[in-house]
N, C-alpha and C positions, 0 to 999 in steps of 0.2 A: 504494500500500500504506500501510497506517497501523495500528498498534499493535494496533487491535481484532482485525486477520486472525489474531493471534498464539491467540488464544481463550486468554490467560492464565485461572487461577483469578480471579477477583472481586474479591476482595482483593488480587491482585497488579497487575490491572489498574487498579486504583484507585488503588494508589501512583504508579504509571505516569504515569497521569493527572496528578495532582497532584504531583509533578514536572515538568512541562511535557512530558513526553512525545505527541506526536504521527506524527511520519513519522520512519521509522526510518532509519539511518544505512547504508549499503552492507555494512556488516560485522557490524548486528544483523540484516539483511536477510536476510541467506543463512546466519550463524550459527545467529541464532535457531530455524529450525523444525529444525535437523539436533538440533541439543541436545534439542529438546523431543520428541525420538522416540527421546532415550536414547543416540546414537550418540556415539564417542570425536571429536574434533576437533581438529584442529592453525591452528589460526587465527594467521594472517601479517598483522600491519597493524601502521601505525604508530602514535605517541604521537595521541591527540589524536580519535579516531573513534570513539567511543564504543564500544569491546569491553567495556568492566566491565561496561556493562548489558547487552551481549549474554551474557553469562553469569550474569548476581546474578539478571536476572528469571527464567530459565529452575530456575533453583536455587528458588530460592524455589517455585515453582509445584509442584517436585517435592516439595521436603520437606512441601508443607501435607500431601499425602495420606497421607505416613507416621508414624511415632512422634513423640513431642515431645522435649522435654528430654533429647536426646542429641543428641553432632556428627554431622549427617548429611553436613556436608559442610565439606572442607577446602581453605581459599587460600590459596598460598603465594606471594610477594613479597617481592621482594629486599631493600628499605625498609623503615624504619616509615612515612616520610611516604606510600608508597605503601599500604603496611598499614591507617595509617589512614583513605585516601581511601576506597579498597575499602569498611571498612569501613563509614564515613560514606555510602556508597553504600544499602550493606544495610540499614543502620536506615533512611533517607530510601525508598527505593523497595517495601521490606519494613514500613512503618510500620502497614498497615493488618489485615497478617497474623498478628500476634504471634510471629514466628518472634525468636530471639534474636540476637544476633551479639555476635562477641567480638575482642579484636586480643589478640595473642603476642607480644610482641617484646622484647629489650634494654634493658638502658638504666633499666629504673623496674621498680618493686618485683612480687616474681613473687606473693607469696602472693593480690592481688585478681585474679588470673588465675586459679588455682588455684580461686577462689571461682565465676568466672565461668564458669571452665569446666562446674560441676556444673546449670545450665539453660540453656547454650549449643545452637542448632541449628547454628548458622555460627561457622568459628573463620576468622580470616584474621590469619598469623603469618609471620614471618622464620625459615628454617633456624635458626638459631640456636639463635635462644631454642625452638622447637616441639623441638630435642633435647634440650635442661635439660626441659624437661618431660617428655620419653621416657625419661629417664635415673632420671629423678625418681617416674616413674610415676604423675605428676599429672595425665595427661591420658588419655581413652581412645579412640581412633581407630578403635577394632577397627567399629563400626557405620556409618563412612562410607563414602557412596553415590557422593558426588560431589567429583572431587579437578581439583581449579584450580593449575595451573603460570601465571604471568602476568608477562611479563617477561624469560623465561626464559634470553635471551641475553647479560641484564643479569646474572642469576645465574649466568650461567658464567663472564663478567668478572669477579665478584668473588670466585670460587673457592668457589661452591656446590654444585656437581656433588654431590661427595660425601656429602655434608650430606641434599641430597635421594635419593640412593638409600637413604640410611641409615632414614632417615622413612620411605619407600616397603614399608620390608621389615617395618611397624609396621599397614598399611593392609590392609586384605581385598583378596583378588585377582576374587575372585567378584564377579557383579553388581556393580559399582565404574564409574562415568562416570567417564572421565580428560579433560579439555581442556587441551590445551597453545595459550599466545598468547606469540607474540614478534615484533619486530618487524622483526630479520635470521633466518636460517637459518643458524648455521655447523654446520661439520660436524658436533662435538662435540652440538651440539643437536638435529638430525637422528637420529644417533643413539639418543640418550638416547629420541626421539620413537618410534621404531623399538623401544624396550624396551617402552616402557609404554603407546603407544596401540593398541587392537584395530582391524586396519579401519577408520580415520580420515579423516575428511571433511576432506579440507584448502580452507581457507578465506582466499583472499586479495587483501588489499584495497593497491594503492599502497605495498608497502615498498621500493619502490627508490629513493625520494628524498622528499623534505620535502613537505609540503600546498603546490599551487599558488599559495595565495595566501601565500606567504612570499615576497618578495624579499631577495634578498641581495647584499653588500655586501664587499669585502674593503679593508680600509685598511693599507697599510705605513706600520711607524713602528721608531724605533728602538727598542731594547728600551727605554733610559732615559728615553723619550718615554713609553710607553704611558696611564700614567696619566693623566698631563697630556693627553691625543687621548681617554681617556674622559671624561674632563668636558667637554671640548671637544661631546663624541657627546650628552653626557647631556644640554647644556645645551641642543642641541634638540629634546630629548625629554621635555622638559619637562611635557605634557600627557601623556602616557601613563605605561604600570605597563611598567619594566626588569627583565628579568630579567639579572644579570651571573655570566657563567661562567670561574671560575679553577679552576687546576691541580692547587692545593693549598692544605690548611684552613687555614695561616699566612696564603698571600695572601691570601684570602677573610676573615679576618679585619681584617689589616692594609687591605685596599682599601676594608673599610665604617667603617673606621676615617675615613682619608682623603675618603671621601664626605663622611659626619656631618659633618668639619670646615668642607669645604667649604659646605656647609647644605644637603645632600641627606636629605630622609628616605629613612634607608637600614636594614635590618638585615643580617646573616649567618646562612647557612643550613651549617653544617657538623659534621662527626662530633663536634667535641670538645664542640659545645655539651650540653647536659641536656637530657631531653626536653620538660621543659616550657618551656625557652627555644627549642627547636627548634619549638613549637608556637607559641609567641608569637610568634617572627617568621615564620612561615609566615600564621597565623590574619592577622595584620597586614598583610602584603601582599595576602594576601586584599580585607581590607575597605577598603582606600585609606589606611591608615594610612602606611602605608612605601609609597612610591614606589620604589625601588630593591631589588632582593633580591640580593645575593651570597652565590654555593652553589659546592660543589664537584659533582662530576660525580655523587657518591653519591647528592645530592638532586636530581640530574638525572629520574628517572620520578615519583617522587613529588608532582611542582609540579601540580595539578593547577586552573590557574587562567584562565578564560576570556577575562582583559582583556589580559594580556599583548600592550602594541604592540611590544615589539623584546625581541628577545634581543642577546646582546653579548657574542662571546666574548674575552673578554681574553686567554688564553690558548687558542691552537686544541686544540684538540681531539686525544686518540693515535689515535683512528681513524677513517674516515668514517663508521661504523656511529653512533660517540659524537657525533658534528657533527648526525645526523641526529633522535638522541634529544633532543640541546638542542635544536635547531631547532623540533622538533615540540612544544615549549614557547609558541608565538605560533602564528598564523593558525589556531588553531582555533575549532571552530564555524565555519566556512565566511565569518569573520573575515580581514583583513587585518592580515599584519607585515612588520616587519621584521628581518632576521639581520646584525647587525655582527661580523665577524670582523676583531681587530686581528694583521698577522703580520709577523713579522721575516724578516730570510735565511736564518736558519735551517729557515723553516716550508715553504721550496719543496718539499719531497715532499710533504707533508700537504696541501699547496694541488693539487697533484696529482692527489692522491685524492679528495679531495672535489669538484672539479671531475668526474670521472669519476664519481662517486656521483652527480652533480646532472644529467648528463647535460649540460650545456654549460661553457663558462668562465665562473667568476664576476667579475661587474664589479671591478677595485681601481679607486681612489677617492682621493685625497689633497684634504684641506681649505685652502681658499685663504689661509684667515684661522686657519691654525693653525703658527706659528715652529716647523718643523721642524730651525732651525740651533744651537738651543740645546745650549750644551755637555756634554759629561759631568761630574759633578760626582765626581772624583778623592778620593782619600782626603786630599789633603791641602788640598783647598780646603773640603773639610766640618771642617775643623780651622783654620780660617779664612785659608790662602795661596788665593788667587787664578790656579789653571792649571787647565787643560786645554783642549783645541781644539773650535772649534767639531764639530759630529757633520753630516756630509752629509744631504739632505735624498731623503729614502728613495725609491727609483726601484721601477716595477712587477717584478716578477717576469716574467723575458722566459721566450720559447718557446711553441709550440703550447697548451698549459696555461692560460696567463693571457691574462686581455681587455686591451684598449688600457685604462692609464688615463684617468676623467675628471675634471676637476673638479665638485667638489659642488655 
C-alpha cells in the first residue's frame, strides 16, 4: 500500500508527497480510509506512529470540498508544544491546499488569535484557552465538521474532562466527525468515548508497551547520587540528542542548570518558562543546537523529535501509562533507542508496574566506573565541618519483578 491508494484530493496528495510521505504507517493504514468515509473513530496507538497524519490529511481532503474561511474543523490537545506540532503539521502537509490553520493556547497574547480566527479552516487549541475564547465569544464553532480529541488520556491526567465537555456543548451535534486518539484507555476515557462517538471504528495499533526498538535500562543509585550517574549516562551519550525527564519544573530547571555547568549543551522544557523560551528551547533541540532537553512530564506528548537516541528518566515516572508516553519519545520512525530509568528504594512498586506494562523484567544495571560510596553531604559539612558516612553502594531490586543485575 502506498499513499496514492488513499485517492486524496490533488493538493493534498501533493503535500503528502512533498513531505516525504510514501508507505503508510499501520495506524494511517487502517485509520485513514474509515475517516475518509466520514465514520467516528477511537484510535488506540502510541507516541511516535504517525496518527497526526492519519487524521490532518483526511481533514484536509474534507474541508477542500466545503466552504472556506470558516472553522471547519476543531483539535484539541493537551499542550501547546503538542498544539503547535499539530499545527506545524497542517501548514506542512496542507501547504498546497490553501486551507488555513491556526493554534489557541495560553501563555501569549489572545487578540492575534482573535485575528486568526476570522480566515481560519483549522483551529488546533488547549481546553483552556479554546474557553476564554467561548466565554469571550471570539470564536465560532457553531460550522465545525470535524472535531479531533488527540491525546486524550493525557487530558484526563491533567484534569481536562470538564473543560472539554464544556466546549462540546458549543459544537453542532449534526453531521459532526468526532475522532478520539489516545494512547491508554482508562475508564474515564472510555466513557467520555461512549458520549461523543456515533458507531466508532476503533483502531489499534501496539498501546500496550513502548516501540520494539527501545531498549531499556534500569540503574539504582542513591537519591544523592542521581545527578552525578547522569552525567556519568550522559557522558556516553555523547553523540546522540537526550531527552531528560524530571518530576518537577524546579528540578528541570535546577538539572539544566547543572548540565550547562558541567558543558553540556542543555536547555529546559517546563510550564514556568514563556512561550517563546518554551519555543526556543524546543526549536533548539530540534536542530542540534542543545544536545540535552530537560522537560517535565507536561512537555512529555508534545516533543515531537525524530533523532532522539535515549530518553533518561531521572525521576521515574507516577505511572506506567507516563513511563510509556516518555519512552515513546526515542525509537521512533522505526529508529533505534535507548530508555535510562534512574531509581531508588523507594521506586520498587513503580518498577513493578512498569515491568508489567513492558511485558518482561527490565534489565538494572550498575556502572563499574561510577563511586557509588560517596557520602551524603549533611547540613553541616555544606557549612564547611567535615561528616557524614559513606552511603552503600545501591543493590538491585530483589523479587520476581527485577532482572539479575549486570554490569555495563
Amino acid at each position: 500500500m502506498n499513499f496514492k491508494s488513499f485517492s486524496f484530493h490533488p493538493a493534498v496528495a501533493a503535500g503528502a508527497t512533498q513531505a516525504g510521505y510514501a508507505t503508510p504507517t499501520p495506524i494511517q493504514a487502517q485509520a485513514i480510509p474509515e475517516i475518509m468515509q466520514g465514520r467516528d473513530v477511537m484510535g488506540l496507538a502510541q507516541t511516535g506512529t504517525g496518527k497526526t497524519a492519519a487524521f490532518v490529511l483526511p481533514i484536509l481532503h474534507r474541508l477542500l470540498s466545503g466552504p472556506r474561511k470558516q472553522i471547519g474543523a476543531l483539535i484539541i490537545a493537551p499542550t501547546r508544544e503538542l498544539a503547535e506540532q499539530i499545527h506545524g503539521d497542517c501548514e506542512t502537509l496542507g501547504r498546497s491546499t490553501r486551507l488555513r490553520s491556526t493554534v489557541a493556547y495560553g501563555g501569549v497574547g489572545i487578540n492575534p488569535q482573535i485575528q486568526a480566527f476570522r480566515k481560519a479552516d483549522i483551529v488546533v487549541g488547549c481546553p483552556g484557552r479554546l474557553l476564554d475564547h467561548i466565554k469571550r465569544r471570539t470564536i465560532d464553532l457553531s460550522k465545525v465538521e470535524v472535531l479531533v480529541l488527540d491525546e486524550a488520556d493525557q487530558m484526563f491526567d491533567m484534569g481536562f474532562l470538564p473543560d472539554i465537555r464544556r466546549i462540546l456543548t458549543h459544537l453542532p451535534n449534526q453531521n459532526r466527525q468526532t475522532l478520539l486518539f489516545s494512547a491508554t484507555m482508562p475508564s474515564e476515557i472510555r466513557c467520555l468515548a461512549n458520549e461523543i462517538l456515533q458507531r466508532p471504528v476503533t483502531v489499534q495499533i501496539g498501546t500496550t508497551a513502548p516501540a520494539e526498538t527501545v531498549s531499556h535500562t534500569l540503574f539504582p543509585v542513591a537519591p544523592h547520587l542521581k545527578s552525578a550517574l547522569l552525567l556519568k549516562l550522559l557522558g556516553k551519550a555523547r553523540s546522540g540528542s537526550v531527552l531528560v525527564f524530571t518530576r518537577t519544573k524546579f528540578r528541570a530547571k535546577s538539572l539544566d542548570e547543572k548540565l550547562a555547568k558541567a558543558g553540556f549543551r542543555s536547555a529546559s522544557l517546563q510550564g514556568n518558562l514563556s512561550q517563546n523560551r518554551r519555543r526556543a528551547a524546543l526549536d533548539g533541540f530540534r536542530s542540534g543546537e542543545f544536545q540535552v532537553l530537560v522537560a517535565t512530564d507536561i512537555a512529555a506528548r508534545g516533543i515531537d523529535v525524530s533523532h532522539v537516541s535515549h530518553v533518561i528518566n531521572f525521576d521515574i515516572p507516577a505511572t506506567p501509562e507516563a513511563y510509556i508516553h516518555r519512552i515513546g519519545r526515542t525509537g521512533r520512525a522505526e529508529r533505534s533507542g535507548e530508555a535510562f530509568t534512574l531509581i531508588t528504594a523507594e521506586d520498587h512498586l513503580m518498577v513493578k508496574a512498569i515491568n508489567t506494562a513492558i511485558g518482561r523484567c527490565v534489565e538494572q544495571r550498575t556502572l563499574p566506573d561510577f563511586n557509588y560510596n560517596v557520602p551524603i553531604e549533611s547540613r553541616e559539612k555544606q557549612m564547611g565541618k567535615q561528616t557524614g558516612k559513606p552511603a552503600r553502594r545501591p543493590r538491585p531490586l530483589s523479587g520476581r519483578y527485577a532482572a539479575k543485575s549486570k554490569a555495563n
